[in-house]
C-alpha positions as CSV (number, residue, x, y, z in Angstrom):
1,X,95.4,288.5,137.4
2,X,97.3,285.4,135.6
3,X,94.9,282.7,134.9
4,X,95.7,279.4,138.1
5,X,95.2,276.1,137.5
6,X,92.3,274.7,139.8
7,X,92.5,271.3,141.0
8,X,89.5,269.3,142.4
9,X,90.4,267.7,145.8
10,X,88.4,264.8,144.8
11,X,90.5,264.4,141.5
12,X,93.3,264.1,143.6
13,X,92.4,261.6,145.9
14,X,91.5,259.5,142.7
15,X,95.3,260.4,141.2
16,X,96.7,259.1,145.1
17,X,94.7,255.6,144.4
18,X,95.3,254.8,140.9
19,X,99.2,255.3,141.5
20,X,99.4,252.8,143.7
21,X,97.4,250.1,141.9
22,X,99.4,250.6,138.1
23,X,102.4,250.4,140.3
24,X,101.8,246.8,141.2
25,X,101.3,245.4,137.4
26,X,105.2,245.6,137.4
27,X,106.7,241.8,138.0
28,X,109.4,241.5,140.4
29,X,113.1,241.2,139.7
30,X,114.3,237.6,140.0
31,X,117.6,237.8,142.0
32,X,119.9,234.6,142.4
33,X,120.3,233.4,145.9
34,X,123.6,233.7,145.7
35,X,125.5,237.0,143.9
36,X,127.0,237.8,140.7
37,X,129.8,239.0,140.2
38,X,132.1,239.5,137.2
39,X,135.0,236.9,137.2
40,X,137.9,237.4,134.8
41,X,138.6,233.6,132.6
42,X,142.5,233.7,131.6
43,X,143.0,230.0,129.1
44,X,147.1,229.3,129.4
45,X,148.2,227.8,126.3
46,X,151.8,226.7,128.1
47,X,150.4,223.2,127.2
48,X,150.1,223.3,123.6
49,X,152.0,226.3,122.0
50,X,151.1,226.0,118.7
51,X,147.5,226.1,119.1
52,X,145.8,229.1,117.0
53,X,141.7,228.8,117.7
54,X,140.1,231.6,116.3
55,X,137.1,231.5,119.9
56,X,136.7,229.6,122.8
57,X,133.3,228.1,124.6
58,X,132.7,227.8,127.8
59,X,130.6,225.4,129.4
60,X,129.7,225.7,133.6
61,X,127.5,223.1,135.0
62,X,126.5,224.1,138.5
63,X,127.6,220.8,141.2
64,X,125.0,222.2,143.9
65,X,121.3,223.2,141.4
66,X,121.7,220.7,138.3
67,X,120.8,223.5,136.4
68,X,121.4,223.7,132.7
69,X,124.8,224.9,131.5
70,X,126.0,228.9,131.7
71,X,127.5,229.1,128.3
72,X,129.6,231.8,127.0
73,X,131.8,232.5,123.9
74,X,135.8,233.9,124.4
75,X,138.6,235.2,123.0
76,X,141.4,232.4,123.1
77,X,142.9,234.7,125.7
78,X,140.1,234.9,128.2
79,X,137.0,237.5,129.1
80,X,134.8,238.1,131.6
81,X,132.0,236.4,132.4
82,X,128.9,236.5,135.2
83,X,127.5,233.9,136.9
84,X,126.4,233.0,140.6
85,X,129.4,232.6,142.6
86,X,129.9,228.7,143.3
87,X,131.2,225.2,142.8
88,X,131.1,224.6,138.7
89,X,132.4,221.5,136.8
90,X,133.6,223.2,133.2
91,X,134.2,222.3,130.1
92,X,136.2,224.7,127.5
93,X,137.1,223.9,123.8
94,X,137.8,226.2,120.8
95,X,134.5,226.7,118.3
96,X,135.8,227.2,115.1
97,X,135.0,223.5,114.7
98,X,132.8,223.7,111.6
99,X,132.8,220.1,110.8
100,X,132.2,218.9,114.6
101,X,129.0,218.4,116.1
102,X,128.0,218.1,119.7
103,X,125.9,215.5,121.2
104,X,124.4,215.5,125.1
105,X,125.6,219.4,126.1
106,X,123.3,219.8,129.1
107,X,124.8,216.9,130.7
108,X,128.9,217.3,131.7
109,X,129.4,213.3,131.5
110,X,128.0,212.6,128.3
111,X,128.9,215.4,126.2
112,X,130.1,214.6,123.4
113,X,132.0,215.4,119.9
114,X,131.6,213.4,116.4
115,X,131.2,214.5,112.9
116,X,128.9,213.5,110.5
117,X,129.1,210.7,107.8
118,X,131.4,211.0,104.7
119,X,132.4,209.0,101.9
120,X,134.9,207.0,101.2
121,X,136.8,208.9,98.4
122,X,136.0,212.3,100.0
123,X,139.8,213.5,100.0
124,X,139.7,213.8,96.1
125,X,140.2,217.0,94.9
126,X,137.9,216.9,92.1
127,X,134.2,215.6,91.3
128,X,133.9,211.2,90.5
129,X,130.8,209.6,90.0
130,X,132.4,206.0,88.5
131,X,132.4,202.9,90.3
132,X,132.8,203.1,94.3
133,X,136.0,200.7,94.9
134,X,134.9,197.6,97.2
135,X,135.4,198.3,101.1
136,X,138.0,195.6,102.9
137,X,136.5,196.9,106.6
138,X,132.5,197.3,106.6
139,X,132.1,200.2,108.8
140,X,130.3,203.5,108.4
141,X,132.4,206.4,107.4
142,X,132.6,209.9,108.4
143,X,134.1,213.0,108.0
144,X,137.5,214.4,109.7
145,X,137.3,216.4,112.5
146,X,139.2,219.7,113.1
147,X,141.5,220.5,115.7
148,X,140.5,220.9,119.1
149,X,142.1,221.7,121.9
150,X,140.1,221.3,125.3
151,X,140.4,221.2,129.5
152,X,138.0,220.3,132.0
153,X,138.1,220.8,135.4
154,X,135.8,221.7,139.0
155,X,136.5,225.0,139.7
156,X,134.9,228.0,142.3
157,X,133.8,230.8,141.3
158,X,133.7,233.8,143.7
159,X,134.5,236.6,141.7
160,X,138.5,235.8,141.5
161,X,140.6,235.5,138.1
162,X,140.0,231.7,136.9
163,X,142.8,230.0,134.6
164,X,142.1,227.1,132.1
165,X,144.9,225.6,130.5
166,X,143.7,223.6,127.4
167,X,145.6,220.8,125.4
168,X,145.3,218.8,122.1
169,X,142.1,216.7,122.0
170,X,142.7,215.4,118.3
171,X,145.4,213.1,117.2
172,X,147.4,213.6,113.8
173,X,148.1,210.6,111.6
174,X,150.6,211.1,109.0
175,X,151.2,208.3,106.7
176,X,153.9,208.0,104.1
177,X,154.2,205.3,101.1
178,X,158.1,204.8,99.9
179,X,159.5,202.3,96.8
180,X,156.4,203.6,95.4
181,X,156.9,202.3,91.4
182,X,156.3,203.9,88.4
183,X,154.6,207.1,90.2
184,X,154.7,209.5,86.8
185,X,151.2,207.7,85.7
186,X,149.1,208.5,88.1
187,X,146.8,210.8,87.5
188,X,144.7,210.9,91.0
189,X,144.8,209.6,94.2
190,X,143.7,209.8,97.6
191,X,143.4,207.7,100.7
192,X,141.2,206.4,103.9
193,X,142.0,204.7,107.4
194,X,139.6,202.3,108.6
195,X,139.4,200.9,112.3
196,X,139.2,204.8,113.9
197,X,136.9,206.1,116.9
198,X,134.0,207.8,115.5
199,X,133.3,210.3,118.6
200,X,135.1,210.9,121.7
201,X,134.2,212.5,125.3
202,X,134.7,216.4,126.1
203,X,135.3,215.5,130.3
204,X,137.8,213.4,129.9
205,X,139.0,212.7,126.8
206,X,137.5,209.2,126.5
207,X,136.9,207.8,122.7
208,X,133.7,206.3,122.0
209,X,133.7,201.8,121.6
210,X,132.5,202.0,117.9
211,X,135.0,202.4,114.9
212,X,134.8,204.1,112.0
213,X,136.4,205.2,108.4
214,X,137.7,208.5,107.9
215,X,139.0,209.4,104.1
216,X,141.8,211.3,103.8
217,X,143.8,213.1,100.6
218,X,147.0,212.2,99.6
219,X,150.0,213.4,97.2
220,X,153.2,212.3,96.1
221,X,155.5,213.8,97.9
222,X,159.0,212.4,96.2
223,X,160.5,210.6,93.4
224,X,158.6,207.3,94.7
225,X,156.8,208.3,97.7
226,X,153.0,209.3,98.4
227,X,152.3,211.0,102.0
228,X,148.7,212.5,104.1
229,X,147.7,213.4,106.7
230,X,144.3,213.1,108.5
231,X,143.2,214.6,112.0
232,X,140.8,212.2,114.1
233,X,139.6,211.1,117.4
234,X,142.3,208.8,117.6
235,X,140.9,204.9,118.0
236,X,138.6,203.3,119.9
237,X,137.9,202.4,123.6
238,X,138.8,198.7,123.7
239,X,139.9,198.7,120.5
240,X,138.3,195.7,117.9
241,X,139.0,196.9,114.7
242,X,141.8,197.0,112.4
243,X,143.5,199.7,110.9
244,X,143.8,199.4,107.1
245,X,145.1,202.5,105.2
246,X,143.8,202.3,101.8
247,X,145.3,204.6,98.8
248,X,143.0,205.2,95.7
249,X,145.1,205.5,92.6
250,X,143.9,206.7,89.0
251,X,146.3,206.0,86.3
252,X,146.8,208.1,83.2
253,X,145.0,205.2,81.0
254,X,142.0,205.3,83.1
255,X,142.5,202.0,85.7
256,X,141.5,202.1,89.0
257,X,143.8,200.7,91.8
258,X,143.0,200.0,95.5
259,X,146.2,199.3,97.9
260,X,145.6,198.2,101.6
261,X,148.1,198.5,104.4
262,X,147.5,196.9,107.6
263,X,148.6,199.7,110.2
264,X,147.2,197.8,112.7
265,X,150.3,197.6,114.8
266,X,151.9,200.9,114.2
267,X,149.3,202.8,115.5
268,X,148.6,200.4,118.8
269,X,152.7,200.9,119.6
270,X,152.6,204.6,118.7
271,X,155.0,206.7,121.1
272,X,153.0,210.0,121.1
273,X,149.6,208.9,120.7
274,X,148.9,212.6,119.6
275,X,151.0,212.8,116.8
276,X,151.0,209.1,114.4
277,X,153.8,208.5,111.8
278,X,152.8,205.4,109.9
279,X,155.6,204.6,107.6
280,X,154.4,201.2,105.1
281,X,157.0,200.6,101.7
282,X,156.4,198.8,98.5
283,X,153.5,199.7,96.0
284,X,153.9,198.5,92.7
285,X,152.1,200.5,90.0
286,X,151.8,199.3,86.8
287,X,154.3,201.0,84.0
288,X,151.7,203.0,81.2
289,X,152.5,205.2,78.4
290,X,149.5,207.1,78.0
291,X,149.6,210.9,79.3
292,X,146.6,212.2,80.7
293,X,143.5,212.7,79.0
294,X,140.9,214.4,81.7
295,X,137.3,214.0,81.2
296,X,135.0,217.1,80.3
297,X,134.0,219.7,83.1
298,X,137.3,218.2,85.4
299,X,135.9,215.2,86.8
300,X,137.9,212.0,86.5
301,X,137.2,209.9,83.8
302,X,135.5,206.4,84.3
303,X,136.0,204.8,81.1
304,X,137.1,201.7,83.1
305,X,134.8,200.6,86.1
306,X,136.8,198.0,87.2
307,X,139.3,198.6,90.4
308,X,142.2,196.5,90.7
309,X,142.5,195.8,94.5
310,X,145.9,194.7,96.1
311,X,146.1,193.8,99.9
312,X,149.9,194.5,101.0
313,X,151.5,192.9,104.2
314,X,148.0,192.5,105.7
315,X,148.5,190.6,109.2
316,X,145.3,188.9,110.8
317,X,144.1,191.0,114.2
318,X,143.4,189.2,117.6
């Protein structure tokens, strides 16, 4: 006879009650009170063609529970994404912004964008520890931002295809110098533009009221021109700063020179606010017969501390 397993009626009773009991250590499932359901985010870049973000973020700030933000990270084409089907306020900008920071995130009408502070001769291409030129506008500087490109909206979600069509957030501001003299002795240069916001508004596009100084490189770009460009938040709400473009010149015998250009009015007028041309003429360098003679390790010499500093055409400001 096989061998049976024998049970004990008691034991099983015993089994029956301690199933129960373990059972009921398990927490229950949060469920939303109102469903998820995937919802397909398609961005239409009709509005600015050009645009080539690497990512997208995606911010959803429920109207109805006040909730913190649903975040999530996309392709520049779109994704999917899950969240409780509703009435969202949204916010959507690119995020390979690695000189950006955000301020105020959980709060749709104070978020904001700004970068951190810079220094003035920051567009050089090389190390300089010398003499810091004297500033004409006293006001903090920072770095350039990156491009961004963002759209904000109130949308509902309820499990439909959603599209978000994002446009330029950050002006351009191209400058170019012309009956530029004796241009074959310089040695280094670079530039800065006082008088511009130093943060601006993610819901609607809104620049912060303080200004600020962003540095900028610059090249020659002719026989007797020097050009740049700089991205920024454009300038101030209720503008009360002016905007002086400085350029930073090195000559080949080690002098230091300091132009200033007020752009004041050019970039008030602008007819694309987006995209700046400032155009200023006449800068006299000094004629020098000494060729270059770079300093040890490729850092700029400073065997002369002294900056000579030239104000050009500079118009008072109401």
């Amino acid at each position: 006879m096989k061998d049976m397993l024998h049970i004990d009626p008691i034991g099983l009773i015993l089994l029956a009650m301690l199933l129960p009991s373990t059972s009921c250590e398990h927490k229950p499932l949060w469920m939303p009170e109102t469903p998820i359901e995937p919802t397909e985010v398609e961005y239409d870049w009709s509005e600015c063609r050009d645009a080539n973000p690497e990512g997208m973020s995606l911010y959803l700030y429920s109207i109805t529970t006040g909730e913190p933000p649903w975040i999530y990270n996309l392709d520049p084409r779109g994704g999917i994404i899950e969240v409780p089907e509703g009435s969202y306020r949204t916010i959507s900008f690119n995020n390979d912004t690695r000189g950006i920071q955000f301020r105020n995130t959980g709060d749709f009408n104070k978020i904001e964008a700004y970068t951190r502070p810079g220094g003035i001769l920051d567009g050089l291409e090389m190390p300089y520890d010398g003499t810091m030129p004297s500033r004409s506008v006293e006001e903090p500087v920072v770095i350039t931002p990156d491009m961004m490109w963002t759209c904000a909206s109130t949308i509902d979600i309820n499990g439909k295809r959603i599209t978000l069509t994002p446009r330029q957030l950050t002006p351009v501001y191209r400058f170019t110098v012309t009956e530029v003299t004796n241009l074959s002795g310089v040695a280094y240069m670079c530039a800065s533009l006082s008088g511009l916001t130093g943060a601006i508004y993610l819901n609607t596009g809104e620049s912060s009221s303080y200004p600020v100084t962003l540095p900028s490189s610059a090249k020659v770009t002719g026989e007797n021109s020097i050009g740049g460009s700089l991205i920024t938040f454009g300038i101030p709400n209720s503008p009360s700063a002016q905007n002086i473009l400085s350029l930073y010149i090195w000559l080949n015998d080690g002098s230091k020179h300091m132009f200033n250009f007020d752009v004041t009015e050019q970039i008030r007028d602008a007819a694309e606010p987006l995209d700046v041309n400032i155009t200023v003429a006449g800068l006299e360098l000094p004629e020098i017969n000494t060729k270059p003679d770079p300093s040890p390790g490729g850092g700029i010499g400073v065997d002369v501390d002294t900056w000579h500093i030239v104000d050009i055409e500079l118009k008072p400001f109401d």
